[in-house]
N, C-alpha and C positions, 0 to 999 in steps of 0.2 A: 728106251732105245733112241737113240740119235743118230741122222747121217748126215755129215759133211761131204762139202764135193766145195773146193776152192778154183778159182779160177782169176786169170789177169796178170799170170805170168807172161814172160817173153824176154825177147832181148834189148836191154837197152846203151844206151853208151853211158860210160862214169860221168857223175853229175847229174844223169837226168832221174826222172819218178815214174813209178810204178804206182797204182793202188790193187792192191788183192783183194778178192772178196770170199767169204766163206758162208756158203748158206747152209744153213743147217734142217732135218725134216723135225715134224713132231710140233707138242704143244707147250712140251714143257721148254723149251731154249731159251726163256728168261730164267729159268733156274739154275742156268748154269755157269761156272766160269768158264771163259775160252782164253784160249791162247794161241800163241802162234811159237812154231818152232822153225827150226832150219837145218839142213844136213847138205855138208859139201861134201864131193866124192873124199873116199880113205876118212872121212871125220867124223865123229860121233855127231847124233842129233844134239842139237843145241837153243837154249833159250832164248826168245828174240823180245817177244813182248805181251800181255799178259792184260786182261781186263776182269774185275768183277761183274757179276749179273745185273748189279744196277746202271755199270757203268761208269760208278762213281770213281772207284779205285783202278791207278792205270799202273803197273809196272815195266820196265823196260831193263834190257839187256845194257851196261854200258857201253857197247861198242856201238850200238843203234841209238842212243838215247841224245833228244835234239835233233834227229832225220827223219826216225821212225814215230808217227803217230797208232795208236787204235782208236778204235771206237766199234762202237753196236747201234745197232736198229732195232729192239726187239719185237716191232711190228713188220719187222720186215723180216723176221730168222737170221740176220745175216753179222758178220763181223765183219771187217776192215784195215788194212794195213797199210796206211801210206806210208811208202817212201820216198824220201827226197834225198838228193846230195849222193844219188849211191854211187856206193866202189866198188873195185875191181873185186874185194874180199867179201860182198853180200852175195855173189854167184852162190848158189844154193839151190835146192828141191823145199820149197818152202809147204808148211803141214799147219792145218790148223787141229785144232784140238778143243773137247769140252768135258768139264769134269765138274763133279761136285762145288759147292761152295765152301772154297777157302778163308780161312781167317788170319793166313799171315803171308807173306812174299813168298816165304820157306815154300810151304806148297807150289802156291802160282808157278815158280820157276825149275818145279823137278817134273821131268816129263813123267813119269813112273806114279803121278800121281792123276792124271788125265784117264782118261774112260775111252772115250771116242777119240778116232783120228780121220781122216780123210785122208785123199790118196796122194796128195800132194800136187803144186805147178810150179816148174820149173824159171826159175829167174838167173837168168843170165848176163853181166854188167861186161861190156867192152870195153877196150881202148880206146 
């Protein structure tokens, strides 16, 4: 069993950066992959970006990819999402997520393949 609780949402203005953080409970959260998803109101949740257990392997969304980093701590529980460059279209309820270990993108990027979620923090980009 795993819980997430993400935090470091807010409002920012387009252009500036965000970093989220996702800590997760328990002892196993280096065994797991996480990811990060996004949901704008009326839109399906959607794929943003995406890390293996080691760290080593990092995926990303292309609409994100070049703004948005991840990264993990695993002495810490925690995951990571910087954003930079944001726009007016990353407005979202951003979710983090931890699932088994994948062995291809295919996984990493279908939410239906995640286990845990967390409750989400709200990121919102102005004008």
């Amino acid at each position: 069993q795993v819980q997430l609780v993400e935090s470091g949402g807010g409002l920012v203005q387009a252009g500036g950066s965000l970093r989220l953080s996702c800590a997760a409970s328990g002892r196993t959260f280096s065994s797991y992959s996480m990811g990060w998803f996004r949901q704008a109101p009326g839109k399906e949740r959607e794929f943003v970006a995406a890390i293996s257990w080691s760290g080593v392997m990092t995926y990303y969304a292309d609409s994100v990819k070049d703004r948005f980093t991840i990264s993990r701590d695993n002495a810490k529980n925690t995951v990571y999402l910087q954003m930079n460059s944001l726009k007016l279209e990353d407005t979202a309820v951003y979710y983090c997520a931890a699932g088994r270990i994948f062995l291809s993108r295919t996984y990493y990027v279908n939410k239906d393949e995640y286990n845990y979620w967390g409750q989400g923090t709200q990121v919102t980009v102005s004008s």
